[in-house]
C-alpha positions as CSV (number, residue, x, y, z in Angstrom):
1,X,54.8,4.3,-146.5
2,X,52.3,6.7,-145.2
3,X,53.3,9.1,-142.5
4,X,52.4,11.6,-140.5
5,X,53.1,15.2,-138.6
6,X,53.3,14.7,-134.7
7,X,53.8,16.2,-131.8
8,X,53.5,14.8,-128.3
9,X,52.8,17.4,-124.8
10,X,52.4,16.9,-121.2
11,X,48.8,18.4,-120.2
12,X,47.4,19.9,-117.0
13,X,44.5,17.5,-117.6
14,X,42.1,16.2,-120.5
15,X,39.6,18.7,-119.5
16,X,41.5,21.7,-119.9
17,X,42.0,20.8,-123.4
18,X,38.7,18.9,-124.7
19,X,36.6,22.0,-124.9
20,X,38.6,23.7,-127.4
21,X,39.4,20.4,-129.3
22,X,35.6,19.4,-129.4
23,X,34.8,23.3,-130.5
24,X,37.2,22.6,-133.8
25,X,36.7,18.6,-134.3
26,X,34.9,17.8,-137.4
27,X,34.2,14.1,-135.5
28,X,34.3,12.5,-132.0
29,X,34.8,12.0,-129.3
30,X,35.8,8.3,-130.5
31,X,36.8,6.6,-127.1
32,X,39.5,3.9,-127.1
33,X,41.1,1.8,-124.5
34,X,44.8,0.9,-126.0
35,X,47.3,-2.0,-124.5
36,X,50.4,-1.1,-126.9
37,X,53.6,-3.9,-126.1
38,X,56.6,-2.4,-127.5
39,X,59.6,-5.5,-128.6
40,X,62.8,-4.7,-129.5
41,X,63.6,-3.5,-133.0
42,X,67.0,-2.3,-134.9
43,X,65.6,0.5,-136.5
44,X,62.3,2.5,-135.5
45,X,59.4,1.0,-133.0
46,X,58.0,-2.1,-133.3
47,X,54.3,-2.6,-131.1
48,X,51.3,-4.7,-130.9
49,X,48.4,-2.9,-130.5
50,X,45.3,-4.1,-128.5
51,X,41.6,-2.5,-128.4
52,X,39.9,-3.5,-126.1
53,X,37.2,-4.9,-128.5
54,X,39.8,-7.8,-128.6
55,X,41.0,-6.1,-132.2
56,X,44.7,-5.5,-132.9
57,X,47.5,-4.4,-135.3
58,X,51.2,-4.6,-135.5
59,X,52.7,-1.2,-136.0
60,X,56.2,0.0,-137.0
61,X,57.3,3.5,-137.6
62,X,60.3,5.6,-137.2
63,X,60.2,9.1,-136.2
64,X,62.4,11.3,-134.4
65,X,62.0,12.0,-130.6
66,X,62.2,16.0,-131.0
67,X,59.9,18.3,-129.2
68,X,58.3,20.0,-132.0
69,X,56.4,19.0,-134.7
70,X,58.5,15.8,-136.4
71,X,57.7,12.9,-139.2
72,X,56.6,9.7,-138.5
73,X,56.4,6.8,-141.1
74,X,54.3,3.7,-140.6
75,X,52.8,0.3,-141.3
76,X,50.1,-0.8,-139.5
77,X,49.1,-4.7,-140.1
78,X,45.9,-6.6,-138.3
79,X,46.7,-9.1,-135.7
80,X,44.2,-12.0,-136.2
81,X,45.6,-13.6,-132.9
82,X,47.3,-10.8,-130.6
83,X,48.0,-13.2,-127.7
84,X,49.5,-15.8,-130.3
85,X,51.6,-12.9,-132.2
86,X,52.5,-11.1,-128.8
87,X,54.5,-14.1,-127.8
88,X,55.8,-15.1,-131.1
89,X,57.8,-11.1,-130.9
90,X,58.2,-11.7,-127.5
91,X,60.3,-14.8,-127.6
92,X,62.0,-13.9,-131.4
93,X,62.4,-9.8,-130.1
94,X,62.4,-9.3,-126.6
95,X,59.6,-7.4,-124.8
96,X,60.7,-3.2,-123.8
97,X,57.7,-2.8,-121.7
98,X,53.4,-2.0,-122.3
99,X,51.6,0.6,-122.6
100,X,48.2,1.7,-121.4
101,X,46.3,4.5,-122.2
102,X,42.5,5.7,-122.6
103,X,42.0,7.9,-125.8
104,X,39.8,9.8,-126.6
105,X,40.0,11.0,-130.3
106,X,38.8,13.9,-131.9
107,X,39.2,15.0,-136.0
108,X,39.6,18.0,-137.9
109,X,39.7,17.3,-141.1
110,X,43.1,15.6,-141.8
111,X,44.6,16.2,-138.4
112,X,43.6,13.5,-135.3
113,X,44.0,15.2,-132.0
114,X,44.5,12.3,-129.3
115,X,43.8,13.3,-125.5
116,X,45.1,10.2,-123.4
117,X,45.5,9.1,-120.1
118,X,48.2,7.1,-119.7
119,X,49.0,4.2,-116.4
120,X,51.5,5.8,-114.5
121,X,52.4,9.0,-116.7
122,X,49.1,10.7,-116.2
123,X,47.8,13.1,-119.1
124,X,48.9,14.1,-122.4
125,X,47.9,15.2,-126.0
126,X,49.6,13.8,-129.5
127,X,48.6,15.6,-132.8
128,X,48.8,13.6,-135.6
129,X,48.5,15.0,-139.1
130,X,48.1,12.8,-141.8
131,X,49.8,13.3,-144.6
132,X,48.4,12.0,-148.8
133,X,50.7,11.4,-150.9
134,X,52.6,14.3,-152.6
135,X,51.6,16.3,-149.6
136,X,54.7,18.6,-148.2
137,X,56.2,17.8,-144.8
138,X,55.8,21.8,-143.9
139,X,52.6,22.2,-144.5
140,X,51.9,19.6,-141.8
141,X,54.0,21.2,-139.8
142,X,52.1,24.7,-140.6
143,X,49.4,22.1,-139.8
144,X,50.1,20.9,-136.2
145,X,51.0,24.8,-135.2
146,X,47.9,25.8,-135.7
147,X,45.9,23.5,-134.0
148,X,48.5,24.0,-130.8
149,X,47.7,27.7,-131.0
150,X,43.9,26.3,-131.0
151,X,43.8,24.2,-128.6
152,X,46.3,26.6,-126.1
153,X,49.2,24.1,-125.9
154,X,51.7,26.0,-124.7
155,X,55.4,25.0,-126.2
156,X,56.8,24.4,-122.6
157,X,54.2,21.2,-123.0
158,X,55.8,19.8,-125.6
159,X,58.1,16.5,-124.7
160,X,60.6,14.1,-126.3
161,X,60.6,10.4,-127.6
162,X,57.3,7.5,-127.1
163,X,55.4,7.1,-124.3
164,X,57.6,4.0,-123.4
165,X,60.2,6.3,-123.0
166,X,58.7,8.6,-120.8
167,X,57.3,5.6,-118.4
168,X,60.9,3.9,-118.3
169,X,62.1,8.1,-117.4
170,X,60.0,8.1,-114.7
171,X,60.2,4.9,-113.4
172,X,64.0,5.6,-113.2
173,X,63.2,8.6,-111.5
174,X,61.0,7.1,-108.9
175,X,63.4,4.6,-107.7
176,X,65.9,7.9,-107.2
């Protein structure tokens, strides 16, 4: 299963931080608009992912919902029919909630440095390094540590669990 290095921070804005990532990228900007529907699942995250191209893929992973730099595993399938599959999940699952960001994506080397813009959540930055095969978890993490430094994420930043989590959090916190 391939997996990844990430981390996940709460930025001041996009623009504080896209200078420094376009000064190191080695590609992008790519821009993406993404409609992720989370469904219920026993063990990891289970979403459909939409572009808005009208592409999509089914993606499961498990990772922990530390702070810092953590592993995530993954398969990610193409949806032929996203409306068709969405409500298959849907009714077989149950639906958590969606999702909506605007990415932009930037890449040095191995390493793809999200900055989104999230519905309702506002602005944040996931790192994700990809790990090959027979590649060590810590240098990942040496990985991700350095592009922080980089980019001037500041560990305060840095946040728990999926974006789902953080829009139920504050829509909790809204109705307080």
């Amino acid at each position: 299963m391939p997996q990844n290095i990430e981390i996940k921070a709460r930025i001041p804005s996009v623009e504080t931080i896209e200078t420094a990532a376009a000064s190191i990228a080695t590609e992008g900007p790519i821009d993406l608009q993404q409609d992720d529907t989370f469904f219920r699942c026993s063990d990891g995250r289970l979403k459909l992912r939409e572009f808005a191209d009208g592409s999509a893929e089914l993606i499961f992973y498990k990772r922990d919902d530390d702070k810092g730099p953590k592993s995530s595993f993954y398969v990610r399938t193409p949806v032929p029919d996203p409306a068709g599959m969405r409500e298959a999940l849907a009714l077989a699952w149950g639906e958590l909630g969606r999702v909506r960001k605007k990415r932009r994506l930037y890449l040095v080397g191995r390493t793809r440095i999200h900055l989104d813009v999230l519905e309702g959540l506002g602005d944040y930055l996931e790192l994700e390094v990809v790990l090959a095969d027979g590649d060590a978890y810590e240098s990942g993490v040496v990985e991700a540590q350095r592009i922080m430094k980089q980019l001037g994420i500041d560990g305060d930043w840095l946040v728990e669990g999926a974006y789902l989590d953080l829009l139920a959090a504050a829509r909790l916190e809204s109705r307080s």
